[in-house]
C-alpha positions in Angstrom: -4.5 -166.5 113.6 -1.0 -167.1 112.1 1.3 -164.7 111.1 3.3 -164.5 108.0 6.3 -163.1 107.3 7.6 -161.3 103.4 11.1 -162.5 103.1 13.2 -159.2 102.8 15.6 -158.4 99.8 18.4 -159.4 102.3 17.1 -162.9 103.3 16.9 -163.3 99.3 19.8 -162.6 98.5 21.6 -164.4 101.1 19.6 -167.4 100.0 21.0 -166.8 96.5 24.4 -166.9 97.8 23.9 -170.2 99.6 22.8 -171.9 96.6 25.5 -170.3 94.6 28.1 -172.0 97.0 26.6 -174.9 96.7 26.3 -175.5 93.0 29.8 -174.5 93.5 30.8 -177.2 96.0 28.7 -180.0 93.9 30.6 -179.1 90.9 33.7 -179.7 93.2 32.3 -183.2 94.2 31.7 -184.5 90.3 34.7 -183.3 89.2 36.5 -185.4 92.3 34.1 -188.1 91.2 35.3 -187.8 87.2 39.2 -188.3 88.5 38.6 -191.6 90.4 39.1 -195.1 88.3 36.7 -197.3 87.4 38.9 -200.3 89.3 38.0 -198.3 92.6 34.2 -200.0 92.6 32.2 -196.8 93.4 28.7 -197.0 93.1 26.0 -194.8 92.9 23.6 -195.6 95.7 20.4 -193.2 95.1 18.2 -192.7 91.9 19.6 -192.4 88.7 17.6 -189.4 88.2 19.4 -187.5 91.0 22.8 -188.4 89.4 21.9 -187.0 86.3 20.2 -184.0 87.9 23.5 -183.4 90.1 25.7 -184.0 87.0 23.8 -181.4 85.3 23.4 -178.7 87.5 27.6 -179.2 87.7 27.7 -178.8 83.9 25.4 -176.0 83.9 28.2 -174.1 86.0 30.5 -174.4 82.7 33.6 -174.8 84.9 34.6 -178.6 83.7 37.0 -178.2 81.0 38.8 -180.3 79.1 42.5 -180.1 78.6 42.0 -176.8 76.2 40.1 -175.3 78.4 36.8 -176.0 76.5 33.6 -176.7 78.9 32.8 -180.8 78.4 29.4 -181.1 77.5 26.9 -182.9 79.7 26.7 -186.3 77.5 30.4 -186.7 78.4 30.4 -185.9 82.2 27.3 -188.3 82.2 28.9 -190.8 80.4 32.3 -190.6 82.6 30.9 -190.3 85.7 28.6 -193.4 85.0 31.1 -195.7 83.8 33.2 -194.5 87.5 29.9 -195.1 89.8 29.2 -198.2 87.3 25.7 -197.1 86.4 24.3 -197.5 82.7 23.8 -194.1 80.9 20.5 -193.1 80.6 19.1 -193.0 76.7 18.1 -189.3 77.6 20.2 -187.7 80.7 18.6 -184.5 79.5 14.9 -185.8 80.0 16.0 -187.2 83.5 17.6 -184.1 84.9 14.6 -182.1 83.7 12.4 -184.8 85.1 14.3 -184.3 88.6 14.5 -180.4 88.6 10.8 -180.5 88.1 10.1 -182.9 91.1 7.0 -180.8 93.5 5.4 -181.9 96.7 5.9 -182.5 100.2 8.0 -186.0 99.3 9.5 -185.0 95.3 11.9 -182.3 96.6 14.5 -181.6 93.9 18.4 -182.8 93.7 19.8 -179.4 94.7 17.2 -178.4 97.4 18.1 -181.6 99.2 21.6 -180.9 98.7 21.7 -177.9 100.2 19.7 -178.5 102.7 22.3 -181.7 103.5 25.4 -179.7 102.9 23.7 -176.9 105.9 23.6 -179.9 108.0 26.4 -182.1 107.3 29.6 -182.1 108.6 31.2 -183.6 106.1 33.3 -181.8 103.3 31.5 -184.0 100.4 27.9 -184.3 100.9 27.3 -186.0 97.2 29.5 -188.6 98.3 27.0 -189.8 101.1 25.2 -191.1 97.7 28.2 -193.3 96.9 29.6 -196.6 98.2 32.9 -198.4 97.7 32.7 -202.2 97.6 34.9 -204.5 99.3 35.8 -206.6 96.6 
């Protein structure tokens, strides 16, 4: 018979911190993404649903500002961010991140789950940029 194990109040917590760290670092990564040009040809490579889920877990942080120091709201990170990965905005960003948040099963594992999971593993600095590509032209 198989054993199971309670996870204890430290294992919790330092799971808590992990995914602090990494909401953290994603915010990082879409603000980097937000500076870039549109002339650089980046371009999202995986679902539009997980961009909008990233983008919103980074606005849900509140530490994109503006020049007054005022948090952007999402529409605006989504719609800059889309026009520099040129990807058409989504009529509902909202619905989509939800949508992706939501995501069960074995195969639908959520945005940030993956991510952390990828920045564990990775030993690169930017793991949301393994989503983008640069063309050649």
């Amino acid at each position: 018979m198989q054993k199971y194990t309670v996870p204890t109040v430290a294992a919790a917590n330092e799971r808590m911190e992990r995914l602090r760290i990494a909401k953290e670092k994603l915010t990082l990564e879409v603000e980097q993404i937000m500076n870039h040009s549109e002339e650089e040809q980046l371009t999202w490579t995986a679902t539009k649903t997980d961009l909008m889920e990233a983008l919103y877990y980074a606005y849900n942080q509140m530490t994109i500002i503006d020049e007054y120091g005022v948090p952007l709201t999402f529409r605006c990170i989504v719609e800059r961010c889309c026009r520099v990965l040129h990807t058409k905005v989504p009529n509902n960003p909202y619905g989509m991140a939800e949508k992706g948040q939501n995501r069960k099963g074995v195969k639908s594992v959520n945005f940030m789950k993956r991510y952390l999971r990828m920045s564990e593993r990775e030993t690169m600095e930017n793991t949301l940029w393994s989503n983008i590509s640069k063309s050649l032209s």
